[in-house]
N, C-alpha and C positions, 0 to 999 in steps of 0.2 A: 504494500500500500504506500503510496505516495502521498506525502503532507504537503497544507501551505501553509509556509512560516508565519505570512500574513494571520493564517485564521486561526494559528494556535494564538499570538501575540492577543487577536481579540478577544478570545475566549478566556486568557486568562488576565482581559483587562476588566471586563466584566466581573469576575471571579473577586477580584480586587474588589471592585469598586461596592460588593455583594458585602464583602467581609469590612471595608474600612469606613465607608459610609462616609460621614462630614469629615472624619479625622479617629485616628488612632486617642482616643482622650487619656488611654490607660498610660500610654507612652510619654504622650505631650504633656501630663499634670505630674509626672515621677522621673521624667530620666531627661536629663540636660541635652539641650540643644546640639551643643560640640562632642557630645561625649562619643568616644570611638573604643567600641568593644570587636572581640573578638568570638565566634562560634565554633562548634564542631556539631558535625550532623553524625550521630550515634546508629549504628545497626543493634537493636534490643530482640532480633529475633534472627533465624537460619532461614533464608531463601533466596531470591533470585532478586538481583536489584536491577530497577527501572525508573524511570523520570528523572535522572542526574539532569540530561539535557533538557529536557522542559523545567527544573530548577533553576538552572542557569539565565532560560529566558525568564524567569518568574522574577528573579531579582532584578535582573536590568532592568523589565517592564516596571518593577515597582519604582527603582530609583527616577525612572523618565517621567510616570504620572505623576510621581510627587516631587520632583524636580531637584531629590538628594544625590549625591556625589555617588559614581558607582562605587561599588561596595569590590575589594579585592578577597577571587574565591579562588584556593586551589582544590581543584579534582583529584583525590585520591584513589579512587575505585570509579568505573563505567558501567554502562548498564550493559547487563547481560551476567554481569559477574555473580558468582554462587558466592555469599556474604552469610557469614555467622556472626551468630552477639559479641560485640564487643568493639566489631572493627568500626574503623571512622571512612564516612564516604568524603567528605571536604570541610573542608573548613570555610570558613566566613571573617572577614576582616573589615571594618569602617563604621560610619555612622548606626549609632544603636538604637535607635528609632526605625531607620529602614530594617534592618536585622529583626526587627520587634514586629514591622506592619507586614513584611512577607515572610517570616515563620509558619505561619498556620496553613495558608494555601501550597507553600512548598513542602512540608508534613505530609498534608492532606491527599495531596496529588501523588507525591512517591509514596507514599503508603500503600495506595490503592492502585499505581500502576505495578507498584513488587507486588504485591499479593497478586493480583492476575497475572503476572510473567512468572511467579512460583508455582500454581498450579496449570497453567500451563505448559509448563517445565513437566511438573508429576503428571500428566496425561500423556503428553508426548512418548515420554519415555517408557509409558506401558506396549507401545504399538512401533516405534522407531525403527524392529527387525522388519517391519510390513509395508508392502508398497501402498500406502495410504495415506491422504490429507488430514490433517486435523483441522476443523474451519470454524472461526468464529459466526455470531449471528448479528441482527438488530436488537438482541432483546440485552442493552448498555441501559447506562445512567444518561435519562436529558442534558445537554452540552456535556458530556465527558465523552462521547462515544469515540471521539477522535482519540486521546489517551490511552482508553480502556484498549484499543486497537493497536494501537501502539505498543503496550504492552504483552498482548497475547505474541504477536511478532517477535518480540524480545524473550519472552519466553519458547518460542519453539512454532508455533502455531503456526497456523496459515491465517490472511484477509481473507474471507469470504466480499459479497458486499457490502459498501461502506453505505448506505443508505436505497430508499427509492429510486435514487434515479440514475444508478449504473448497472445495472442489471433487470430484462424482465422474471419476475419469477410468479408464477401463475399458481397461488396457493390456492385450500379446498375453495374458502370462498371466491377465490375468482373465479374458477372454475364453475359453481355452482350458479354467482348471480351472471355467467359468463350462458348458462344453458348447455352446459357440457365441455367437454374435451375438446373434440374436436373446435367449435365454434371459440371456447377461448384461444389455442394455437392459433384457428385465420384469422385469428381480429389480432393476436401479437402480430404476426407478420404481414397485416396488412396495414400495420400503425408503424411498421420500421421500415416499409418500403414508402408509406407516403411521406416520415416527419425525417427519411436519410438514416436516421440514425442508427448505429453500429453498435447494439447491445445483442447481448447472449439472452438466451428464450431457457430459464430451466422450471420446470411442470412441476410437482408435488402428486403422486401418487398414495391410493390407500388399501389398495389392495393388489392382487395380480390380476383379475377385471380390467382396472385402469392403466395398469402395465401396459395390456396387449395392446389398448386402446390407444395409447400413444404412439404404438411401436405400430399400429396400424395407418397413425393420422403421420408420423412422422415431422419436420420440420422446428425441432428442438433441438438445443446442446447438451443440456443434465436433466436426469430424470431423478426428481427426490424419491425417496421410499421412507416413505414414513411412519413411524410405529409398526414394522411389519415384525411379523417375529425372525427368528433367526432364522429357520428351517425357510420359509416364504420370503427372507432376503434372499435367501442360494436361488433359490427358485426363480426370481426375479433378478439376478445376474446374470444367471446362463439364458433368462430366455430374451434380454436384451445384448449380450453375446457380444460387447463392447461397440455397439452401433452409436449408443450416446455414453458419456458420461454418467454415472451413479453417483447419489449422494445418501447415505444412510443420517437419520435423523428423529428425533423423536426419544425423549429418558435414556440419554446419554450421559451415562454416568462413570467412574473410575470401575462399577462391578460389571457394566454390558459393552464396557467399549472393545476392550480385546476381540470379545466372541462377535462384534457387528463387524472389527477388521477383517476377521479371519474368512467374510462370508466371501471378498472378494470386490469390494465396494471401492471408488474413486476415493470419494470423499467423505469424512463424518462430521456432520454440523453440531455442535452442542453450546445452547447457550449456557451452561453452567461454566464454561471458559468465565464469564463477569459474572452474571448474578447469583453464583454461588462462592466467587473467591473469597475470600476473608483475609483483609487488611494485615500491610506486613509490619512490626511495631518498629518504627523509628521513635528520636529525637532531638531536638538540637538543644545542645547547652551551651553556656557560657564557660569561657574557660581562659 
């Protein structure tokens, strides 16, 4: 997946502006104007560390809206790196006020992009012998979904789609308020022949019924299978016989993911990559 710098910087000026409001008051009524401290960003737990680089822009942005001197940060650890308690990711040096108003969002954000690059990391490496995708989903936190993406990457994963509108995907309900299978397929590709545009077509399936039916209407790239059991994924490999793309999907969890690899499937979607991670314990202290 591909980022714009541009739209991390807004999002995390937003973010800012969520968290400091009129002013830092805690700051500005207890800690001197001039005053220049020093920080270390603590790892309080063993996992995979992510958002170092979005920290980075997190401070600059803060010193430019609030028009403090940049702050000097050395990097001691990158993201990707497997981190246990105790090590230090960088340090922080200048004005203590800026140090104090972008604390929380820089916590906030690596915390919860290492906790999704850590369990990301523990799924990956259940299935890593197998020729198989691990794919994120849409089912993110409102404005973090770029981050949370970011970090399933960093931990091991694959981008799936970044939103609606870089890919078609034709779930139950399209298909259903669509009047079937077939009639949602010609209206996708009668909507990318007329508006140009060069997006991938992948269906959602619920049974092997709808298998065949796709494999009869044809004119996709991935066919989802979703919720199917193990025994009726095999089933559903071999009788689309690598014509399109597979994606296995549906309570994807660390106990069914091996046995969905093993069925033979392209790809495994599981939104529990984010809405099941849990938060990696950082802190920053004074030192």
């Amino acid at each position: 997946m591909e980022t714009d710098p541009h739209q991390i910087r807004d999002l995390i000026r937003l973010a800012l502006l969520e968290d400091i409001g009129d002013g830092d008051h805690s700051s500005l009524s207890s800690v001197p104007a001039d005053a220049t401290k020093r920080a270390k960003l603590l790892v309080k737990q063993d996992g995979i560390l992510a958002g170092v680089e979005v920290a980075l822009i997190i401070f600059e942005e803060t010193a430019s809206l609030y028009n403090d001197p940049a702050l000097e940060i050395e990097v001691l650890l990158h993201d990707g790196t497997e981190v246990k308690r105790g090590d230090i990711v960088l340090t922080v040096e200048g004005s203590a006020r800026l140090i104090l108003k972008a604390e929380r969002l820089v916590l906030n954000t690596m915390q919860r992009m290492s906790g999704i690059a850590t369990y990301a990391n523990q799924m990956v490496s259940l299935i890593q012998d197998l020729p198989v995708k691990l794919l994120d989903t849409r089912k993110t936190t409102p404005n973090f979904r770029l981050f949370e993406k970011m970090a399933v990457k960093i931990g091991g994963a694959v981008n799936h789609r970044m939103g609606l509108y870089d890919m078609i995907m034709l779930k139950d309900n399209h298909v259903d308020y669509a009047g079937g299978i077939e009639k949602a397929i010609t209206g996708a590709r009668k909507y990318l022949s007329e508006t140009g545009k060069k997006l991938k077509i992948e269906i959602e399936t619920r049974n092997l019924d709808e298998v065949k039916e796709v494999l009869r209407v044809g004119q996709v790239d991935i066919i989802m299978l979703d919720n199917f059991s193990i025994e009726n994924m095999k089933q559903a490999v071999e009788l689309i016989g690598g014509r399109f793309e597979t994606e296995a999907s549906g309570n994807i969890t660390e106990k069914t993911l091996r046995q969905v690899a093993e069925t033979g499937v392209d790809g495994i979607s599981s939104g529990a990559l984010t809405h099941q991670a849990r938060s990696l314990d950082l802190s920053l202290k004074a030192f």
